[in-house]
MARTORVO-671654 format. One record per residue: residue in one letter; z, x, y of N, C-alpha, C in turn. Coordinates in steps of 0.1 Angstrom, whole numbers, plus 5000, padded with zeros to 4 digits. Example, Ala and Ser with C-alpha at 12.3 -4.5 7.8 and 13.67 -1.06 7.14 Angstrom:
2
R type n_pz n_px n_py ca_pz ca_px ca_py c_pz c_px c_py
R    A 5078 5132 4943  5078  5123  4955 5078 5132 4967
R    S 5071 5128 4978  5071  5137  4989 5079 5129 5000
***
This chain:
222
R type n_pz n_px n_py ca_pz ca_px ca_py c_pz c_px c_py
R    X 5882 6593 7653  5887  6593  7666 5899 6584 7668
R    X 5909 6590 7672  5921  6583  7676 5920 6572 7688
R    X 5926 6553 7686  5919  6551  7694 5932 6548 7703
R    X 5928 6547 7717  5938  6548  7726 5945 6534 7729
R    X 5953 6534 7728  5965  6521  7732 5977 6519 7744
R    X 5979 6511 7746  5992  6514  7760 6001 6513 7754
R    X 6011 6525 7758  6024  6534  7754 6032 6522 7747
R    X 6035 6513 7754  6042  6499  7745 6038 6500 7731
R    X 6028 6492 7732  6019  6490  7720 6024 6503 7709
R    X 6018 6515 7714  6018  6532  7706 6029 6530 7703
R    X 6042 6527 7710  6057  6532  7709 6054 6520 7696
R    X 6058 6511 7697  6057  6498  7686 6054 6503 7674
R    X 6041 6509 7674  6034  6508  7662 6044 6516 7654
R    X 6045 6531 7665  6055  6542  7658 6069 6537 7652
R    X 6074 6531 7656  6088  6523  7647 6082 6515 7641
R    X 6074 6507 7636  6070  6494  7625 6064 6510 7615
R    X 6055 6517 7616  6051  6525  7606 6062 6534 7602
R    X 6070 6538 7609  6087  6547  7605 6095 6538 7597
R    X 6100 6524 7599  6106  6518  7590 6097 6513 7577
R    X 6082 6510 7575  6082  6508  7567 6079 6521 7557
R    X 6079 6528 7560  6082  6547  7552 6097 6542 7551
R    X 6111 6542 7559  6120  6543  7555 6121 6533 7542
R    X 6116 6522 7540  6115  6516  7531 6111 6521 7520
R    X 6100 6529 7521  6092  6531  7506 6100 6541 7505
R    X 6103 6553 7514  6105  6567  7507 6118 6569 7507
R    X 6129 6559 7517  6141  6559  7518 6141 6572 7536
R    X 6151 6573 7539  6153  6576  7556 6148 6593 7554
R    X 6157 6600 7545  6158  6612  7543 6144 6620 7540
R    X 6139 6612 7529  6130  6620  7529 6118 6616 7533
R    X 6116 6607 7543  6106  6605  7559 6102 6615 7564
R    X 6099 6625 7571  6093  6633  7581 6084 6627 7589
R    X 6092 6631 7601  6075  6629  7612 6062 6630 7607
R    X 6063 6640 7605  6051  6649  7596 6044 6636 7590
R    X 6053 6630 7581  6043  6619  7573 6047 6606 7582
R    X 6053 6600 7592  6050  6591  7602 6035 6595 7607
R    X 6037 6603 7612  6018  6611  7622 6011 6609 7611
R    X 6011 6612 7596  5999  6613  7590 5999 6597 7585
R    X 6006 6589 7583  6001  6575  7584 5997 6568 7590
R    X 5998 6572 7604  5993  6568  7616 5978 6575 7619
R    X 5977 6588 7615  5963  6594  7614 5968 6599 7629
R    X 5976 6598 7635  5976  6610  7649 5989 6620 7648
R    X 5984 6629 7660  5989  6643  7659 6006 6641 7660
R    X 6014 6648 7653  6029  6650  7656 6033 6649 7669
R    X 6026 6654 7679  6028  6654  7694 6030 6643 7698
R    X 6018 6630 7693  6019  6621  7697 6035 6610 7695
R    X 6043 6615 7681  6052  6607  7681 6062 6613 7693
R    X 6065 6626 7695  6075  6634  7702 6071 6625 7713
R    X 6060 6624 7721  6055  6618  7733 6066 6606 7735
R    X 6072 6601 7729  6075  6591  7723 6091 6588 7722
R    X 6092 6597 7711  6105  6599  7709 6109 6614 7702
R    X 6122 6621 7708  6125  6633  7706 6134 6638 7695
R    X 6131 6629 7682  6134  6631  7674 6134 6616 7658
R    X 6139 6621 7653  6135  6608  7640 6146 6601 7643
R    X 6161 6605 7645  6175  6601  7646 6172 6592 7655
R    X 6168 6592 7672  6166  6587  7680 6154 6575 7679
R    X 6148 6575 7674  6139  6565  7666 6145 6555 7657
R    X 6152 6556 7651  6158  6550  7642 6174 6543 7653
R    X 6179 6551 7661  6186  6546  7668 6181 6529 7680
R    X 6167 6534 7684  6159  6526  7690 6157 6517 7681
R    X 6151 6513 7668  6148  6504  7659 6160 6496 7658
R    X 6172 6505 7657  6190  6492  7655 6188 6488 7665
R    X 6187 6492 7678  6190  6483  7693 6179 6472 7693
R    X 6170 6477 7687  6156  6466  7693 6160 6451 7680
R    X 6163 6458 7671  6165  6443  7656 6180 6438 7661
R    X 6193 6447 7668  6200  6438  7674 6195 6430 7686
R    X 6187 6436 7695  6183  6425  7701 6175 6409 7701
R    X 6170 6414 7690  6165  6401  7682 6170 6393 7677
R    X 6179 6398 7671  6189  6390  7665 6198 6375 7674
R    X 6202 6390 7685  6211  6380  7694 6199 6371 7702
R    X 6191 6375 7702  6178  6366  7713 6178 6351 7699
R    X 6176 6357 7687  6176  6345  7679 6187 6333 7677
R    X 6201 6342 7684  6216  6334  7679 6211 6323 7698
R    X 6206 6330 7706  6211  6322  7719 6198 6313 7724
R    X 6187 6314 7712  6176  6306  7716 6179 6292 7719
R    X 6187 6286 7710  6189  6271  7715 6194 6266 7726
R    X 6203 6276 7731  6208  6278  7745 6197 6275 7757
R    X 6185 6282 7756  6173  6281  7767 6168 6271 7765
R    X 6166 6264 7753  6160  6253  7746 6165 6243 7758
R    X 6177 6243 7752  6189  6231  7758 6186 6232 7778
R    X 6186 6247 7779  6187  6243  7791 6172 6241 7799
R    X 6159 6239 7792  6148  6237  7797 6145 6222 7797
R    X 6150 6213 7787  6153  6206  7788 6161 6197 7800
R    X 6172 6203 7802  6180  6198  7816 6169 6204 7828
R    X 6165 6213 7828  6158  6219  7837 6146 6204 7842
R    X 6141 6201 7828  6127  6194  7832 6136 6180 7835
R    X 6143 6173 7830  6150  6162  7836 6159 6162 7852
R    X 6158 6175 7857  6164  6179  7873 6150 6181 7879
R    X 6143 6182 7873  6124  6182  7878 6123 6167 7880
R    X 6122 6160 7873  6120  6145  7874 6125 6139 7886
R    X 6140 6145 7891  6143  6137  7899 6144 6146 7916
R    X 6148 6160 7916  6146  6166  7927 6133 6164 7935
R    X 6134 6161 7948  6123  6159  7956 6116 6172 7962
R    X 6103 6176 7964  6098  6184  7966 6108 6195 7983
R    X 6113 6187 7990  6119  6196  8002 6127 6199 7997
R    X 6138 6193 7986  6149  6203  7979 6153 6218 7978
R    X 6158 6224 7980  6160  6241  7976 6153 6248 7966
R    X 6157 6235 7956  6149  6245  7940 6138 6236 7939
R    X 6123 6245 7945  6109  6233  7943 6106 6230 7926
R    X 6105 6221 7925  6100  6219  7911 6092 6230 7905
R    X 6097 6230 7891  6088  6236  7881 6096 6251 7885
R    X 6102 6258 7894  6104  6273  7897 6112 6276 7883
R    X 6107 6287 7881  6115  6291  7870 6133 6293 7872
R    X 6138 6290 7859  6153  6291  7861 6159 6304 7859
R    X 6171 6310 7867  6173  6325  7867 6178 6325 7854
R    X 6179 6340 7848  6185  6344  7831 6194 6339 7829
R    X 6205 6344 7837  6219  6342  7833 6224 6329 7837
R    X 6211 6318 7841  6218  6305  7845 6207 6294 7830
R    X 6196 6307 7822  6193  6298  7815 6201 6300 7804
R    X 6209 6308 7802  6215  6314  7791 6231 6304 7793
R    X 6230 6295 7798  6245  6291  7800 6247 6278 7792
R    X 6257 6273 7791  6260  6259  7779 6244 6250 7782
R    X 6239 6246 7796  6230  6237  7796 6236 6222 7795
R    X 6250 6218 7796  6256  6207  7795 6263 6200 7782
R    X 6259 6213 7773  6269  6212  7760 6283 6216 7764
R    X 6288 6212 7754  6303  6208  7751 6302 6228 7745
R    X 6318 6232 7745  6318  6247  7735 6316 6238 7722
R    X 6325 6228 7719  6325  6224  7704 6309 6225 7693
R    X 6299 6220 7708  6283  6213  7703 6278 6229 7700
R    X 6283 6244 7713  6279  6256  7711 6283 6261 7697
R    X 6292 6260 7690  6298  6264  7682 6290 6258 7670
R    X 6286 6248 7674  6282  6241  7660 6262 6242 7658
R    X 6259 6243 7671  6247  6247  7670 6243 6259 7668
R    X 6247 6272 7674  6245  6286  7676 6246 6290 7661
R    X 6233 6298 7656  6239  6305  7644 6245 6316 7644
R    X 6251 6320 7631  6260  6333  7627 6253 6342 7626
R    X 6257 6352 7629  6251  6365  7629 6239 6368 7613
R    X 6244 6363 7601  6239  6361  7593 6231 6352 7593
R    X 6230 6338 7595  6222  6334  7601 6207 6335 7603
R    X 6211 6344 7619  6201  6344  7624 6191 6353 7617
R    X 6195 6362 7608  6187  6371  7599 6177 6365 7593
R    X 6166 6355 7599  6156  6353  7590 6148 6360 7583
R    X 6136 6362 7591  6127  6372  7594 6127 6378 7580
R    X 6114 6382 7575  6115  6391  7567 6107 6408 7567
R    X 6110 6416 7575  6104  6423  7583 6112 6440 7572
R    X 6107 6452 7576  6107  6463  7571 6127 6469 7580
R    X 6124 6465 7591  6138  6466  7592 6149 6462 7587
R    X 6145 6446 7584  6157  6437  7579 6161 6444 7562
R    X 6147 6451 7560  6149  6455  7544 6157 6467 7544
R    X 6155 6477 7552  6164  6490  7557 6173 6490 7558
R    X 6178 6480 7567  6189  6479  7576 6203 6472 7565
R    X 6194 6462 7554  6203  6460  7551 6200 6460 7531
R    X 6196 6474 7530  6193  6474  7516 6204 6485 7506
R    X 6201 6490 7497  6214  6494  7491 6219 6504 7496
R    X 6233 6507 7498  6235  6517  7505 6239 6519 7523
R    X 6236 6507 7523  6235  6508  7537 6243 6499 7545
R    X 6252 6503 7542  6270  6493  7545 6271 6499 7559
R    X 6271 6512 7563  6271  6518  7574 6265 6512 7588
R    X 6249 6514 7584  6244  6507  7589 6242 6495 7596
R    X 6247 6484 7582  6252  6472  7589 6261 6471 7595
R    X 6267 6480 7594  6283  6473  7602 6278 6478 7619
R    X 6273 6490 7620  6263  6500  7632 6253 6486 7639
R    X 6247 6480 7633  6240  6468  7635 6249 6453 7640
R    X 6256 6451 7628  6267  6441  7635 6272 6442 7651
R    X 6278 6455 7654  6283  6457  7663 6276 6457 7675
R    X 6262 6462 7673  6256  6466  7682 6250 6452 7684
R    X 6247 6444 7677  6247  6430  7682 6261 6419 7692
R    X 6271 6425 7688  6284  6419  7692 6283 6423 7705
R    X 6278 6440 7708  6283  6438  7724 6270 6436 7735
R    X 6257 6431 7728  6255  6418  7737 6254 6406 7732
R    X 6262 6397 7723  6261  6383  7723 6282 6384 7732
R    X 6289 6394 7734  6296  6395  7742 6299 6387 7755
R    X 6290 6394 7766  6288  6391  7775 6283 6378 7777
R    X 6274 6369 7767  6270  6355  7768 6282 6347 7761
R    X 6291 6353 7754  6300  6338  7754 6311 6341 7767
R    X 6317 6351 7765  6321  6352  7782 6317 6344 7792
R    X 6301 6341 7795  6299  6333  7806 6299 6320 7803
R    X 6298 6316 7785  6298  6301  7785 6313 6296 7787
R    X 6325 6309 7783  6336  6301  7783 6340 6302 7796
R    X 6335 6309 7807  6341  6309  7822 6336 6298 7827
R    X 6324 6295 7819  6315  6275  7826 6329 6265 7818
R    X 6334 6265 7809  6342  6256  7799 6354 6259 7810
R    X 6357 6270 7817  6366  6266  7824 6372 6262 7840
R    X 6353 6263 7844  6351  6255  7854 6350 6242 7854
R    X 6346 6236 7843  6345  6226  7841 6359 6217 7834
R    X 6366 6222 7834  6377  6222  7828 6383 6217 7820
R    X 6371 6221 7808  6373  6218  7795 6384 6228 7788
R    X 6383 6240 7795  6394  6253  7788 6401 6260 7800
R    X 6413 6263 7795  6423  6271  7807 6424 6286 7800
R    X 6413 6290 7797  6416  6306  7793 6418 6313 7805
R    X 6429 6321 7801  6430  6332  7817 6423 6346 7815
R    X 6418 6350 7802  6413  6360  7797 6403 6362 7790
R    X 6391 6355 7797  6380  6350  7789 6372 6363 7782
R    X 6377 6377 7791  6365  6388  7780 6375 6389 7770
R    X 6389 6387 7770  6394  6386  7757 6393 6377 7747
R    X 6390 6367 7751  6388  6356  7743 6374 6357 7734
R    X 6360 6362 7745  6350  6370  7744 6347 6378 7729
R    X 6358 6389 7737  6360  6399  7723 6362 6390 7711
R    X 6373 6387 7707  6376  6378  7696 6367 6365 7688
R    X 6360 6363 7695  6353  6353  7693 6341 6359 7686
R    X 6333 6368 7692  6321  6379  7689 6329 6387 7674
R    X 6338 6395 7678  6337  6404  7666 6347 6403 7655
R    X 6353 6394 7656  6367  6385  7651 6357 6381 7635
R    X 6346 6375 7636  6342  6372  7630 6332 6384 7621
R    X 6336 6393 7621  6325  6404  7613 6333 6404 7600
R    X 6348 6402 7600  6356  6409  7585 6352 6396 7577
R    X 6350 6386 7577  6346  6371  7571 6329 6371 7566
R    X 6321 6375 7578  6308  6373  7576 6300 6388 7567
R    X 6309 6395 7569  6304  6407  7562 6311 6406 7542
R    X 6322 6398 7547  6326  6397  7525 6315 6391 7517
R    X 6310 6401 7515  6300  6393  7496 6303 6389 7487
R    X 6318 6391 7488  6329  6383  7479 6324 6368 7482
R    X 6320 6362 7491  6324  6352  7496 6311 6340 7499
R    X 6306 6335 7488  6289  6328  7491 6287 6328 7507
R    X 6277 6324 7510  6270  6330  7529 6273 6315 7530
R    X 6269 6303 7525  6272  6296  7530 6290 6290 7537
R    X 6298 6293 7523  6313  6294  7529 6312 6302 7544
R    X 6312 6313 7535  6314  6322  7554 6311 6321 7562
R    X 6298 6311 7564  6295  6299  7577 6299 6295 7581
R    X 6306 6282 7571  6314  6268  7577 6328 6273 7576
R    X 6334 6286 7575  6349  6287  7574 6348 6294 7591
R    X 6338 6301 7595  6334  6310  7608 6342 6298 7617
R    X 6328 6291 7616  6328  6282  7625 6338 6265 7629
R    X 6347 6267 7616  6351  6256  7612 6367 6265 7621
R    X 6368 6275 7617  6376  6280  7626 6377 6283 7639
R    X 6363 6287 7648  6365  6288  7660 6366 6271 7666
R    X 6362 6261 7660  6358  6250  7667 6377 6245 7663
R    X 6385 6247 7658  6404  6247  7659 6410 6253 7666
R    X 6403 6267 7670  6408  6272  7682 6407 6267 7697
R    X 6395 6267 7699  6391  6262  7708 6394 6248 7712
R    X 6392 6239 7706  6404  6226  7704 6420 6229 7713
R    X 6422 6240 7708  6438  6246  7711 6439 6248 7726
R    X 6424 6256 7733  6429  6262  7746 6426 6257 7756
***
């Protein structure tokens, strides 16, 4: 007897049991057919789901880039929970913001009182943040699958995008930086860095400290 789960959960399972088949048997020769029978439920149930294998596999790149970039901007929340609990200590209960209220996204997601230099040097690289050792990470980046990665790179760039954008429009309220074109700066910053981080030519650790050792000269500059 199939046992029943909420759709979340279901949807989950169905991409963790599809990539780890893409792993053993490779993408191609996967079928639904044999996702449902590893799962022990009916074909129906994956369709329920998702309307095709393509689309499944499309969903699994968005969900491992979003991890990714959740993994590059964690220190970010860190940092700013921290300031959060030391503006707790001193705000008095009649204040606007009552103690303890949770802090909005896009204001936890922001420098938190770092310097860009300290962002640059703390935040990891896209490589990096690749810990994890998961059925995706094996897919996504196993032989053959240069496509892939670069489909993944990007699809991580255009949201860790939008979050340096807002750290460098805070760098120039603060007026640490006079950029007049911060989603350009944005761009450059985000995907500037893929032709360097993607060479195998090149040990992972160099490609780190040459990344970073460069944006932190730029930025100096503006």
């Amino acid at each position: 007897m199939r046992i029943s789960k909420e759709p979340a959960e279901r949807k989950q399972e169905i991409i963790d049991t599809a990539m780890r088949l893409f792993y053993e048997k490779g993408y191609e020769k996967t079928s639904i057919s044999d996702i449902a029978k590893e799962m022990n439920v009916a074909q129906g149930l994956f369709y329920r789901y998702f309307p095709s294998k393509e689309v499944l596999f499309d969903t699994a790149v968005e969900q491992y880039a979003q991890l990714q970039a959740d993994q590059m901007t964690a220190f970010l929340k860190t940092s700013h929970q921290k300031k959060a609990a030391n503006v707790d200590e001193t705000v008095s209960a009649d204040e606007t913001m009552p103690v303890g209220e949770a802090m909005p996204v896009d204001e936890a997601m922001s420098a938190g009182g770092m310097t860009l230099i300290d962002i640059v040097e703390q935040m990891p690289t896209f490589i990096e943040a690749e810990q994890e050792n998961s059925y995706m990470k094996k897919v996504f980046h196993g032989p053959g699958s240069k496509e892939i990665h670069m489909r993944l790179s990007l699809s991580i760039c255009s949201k860790m995008k939008p979050v340096v954008q807002r750290l460098l429009d805070e760098s120039n309220q603060r007026g640490e930086t006079h950029i007049q074109d911060t989603e350009a700066a944005a761009s450059f910053c985000v995907y500037g860095q893929l032709g360097l981080l993607m060479d195998q030519a090149i040990p992972r650790e160099e490609r780190v400290e040459r990344v970073k050792t460069f944006l932190i000269e730029v930025l100096k500059n503006l």
